[in-house]
C-alpha positions in Angstrom: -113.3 11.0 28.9 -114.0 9.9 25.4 -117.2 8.8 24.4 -117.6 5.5 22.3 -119.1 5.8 18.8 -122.2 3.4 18.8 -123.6 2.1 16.0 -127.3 1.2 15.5 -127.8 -2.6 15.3 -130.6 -1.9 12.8 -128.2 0.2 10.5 -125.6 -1.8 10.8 -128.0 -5.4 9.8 -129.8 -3.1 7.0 -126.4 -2.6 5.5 -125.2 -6.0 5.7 -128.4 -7.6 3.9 -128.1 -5.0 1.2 -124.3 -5.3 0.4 -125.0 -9.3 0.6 -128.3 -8.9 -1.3 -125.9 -7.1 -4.0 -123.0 -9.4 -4.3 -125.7 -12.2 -5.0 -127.2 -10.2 -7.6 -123.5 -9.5 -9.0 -122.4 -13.3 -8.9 -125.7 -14.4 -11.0 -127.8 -15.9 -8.1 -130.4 -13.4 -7.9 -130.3 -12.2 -11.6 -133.5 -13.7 -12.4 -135.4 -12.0 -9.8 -134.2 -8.5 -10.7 -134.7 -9.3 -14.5 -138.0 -9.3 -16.2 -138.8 -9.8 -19.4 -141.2 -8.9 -21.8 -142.4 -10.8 -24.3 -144.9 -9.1 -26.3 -146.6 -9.9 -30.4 -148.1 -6.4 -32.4 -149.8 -7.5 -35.2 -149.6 -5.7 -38.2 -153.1 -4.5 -37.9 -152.4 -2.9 -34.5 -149.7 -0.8 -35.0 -151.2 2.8 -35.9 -148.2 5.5 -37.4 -148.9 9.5 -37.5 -150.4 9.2 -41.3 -153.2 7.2 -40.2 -153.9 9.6 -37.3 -153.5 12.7 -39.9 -155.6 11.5 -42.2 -158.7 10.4 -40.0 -158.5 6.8 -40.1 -159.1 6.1 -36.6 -162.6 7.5 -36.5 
């Protein structure tokens, strides 16, 4: 008597939704909610290099 392989229905729909949720992400449907970007302005009074920290200027 053999026995029959079963296959969980949970596995089986979790794969499914993640090889779909991939191919939309592939084709450009989904790209913009996988893709963030930053958008970001340092002034020039900001930025702080490893001379300014040597020589005390941040006190």
């Amino acid at each position: 008597m053999q026995r029959s392989r079963h296959i969980s229905f949970a596995i089986l729909t979790v794969a499914v939704m993640t090889v779909g949720a991939l191919l939309l992400e592939q084709s450009g449907f989904l790209a913009s909610a996988f893709r963030t970007e930053i958008l970001a302005r340092v002034d020039d009074g900001d930025v702080v290099n490893a001379a300014d920290i040597s020589n005390g200027a941040l006190r």
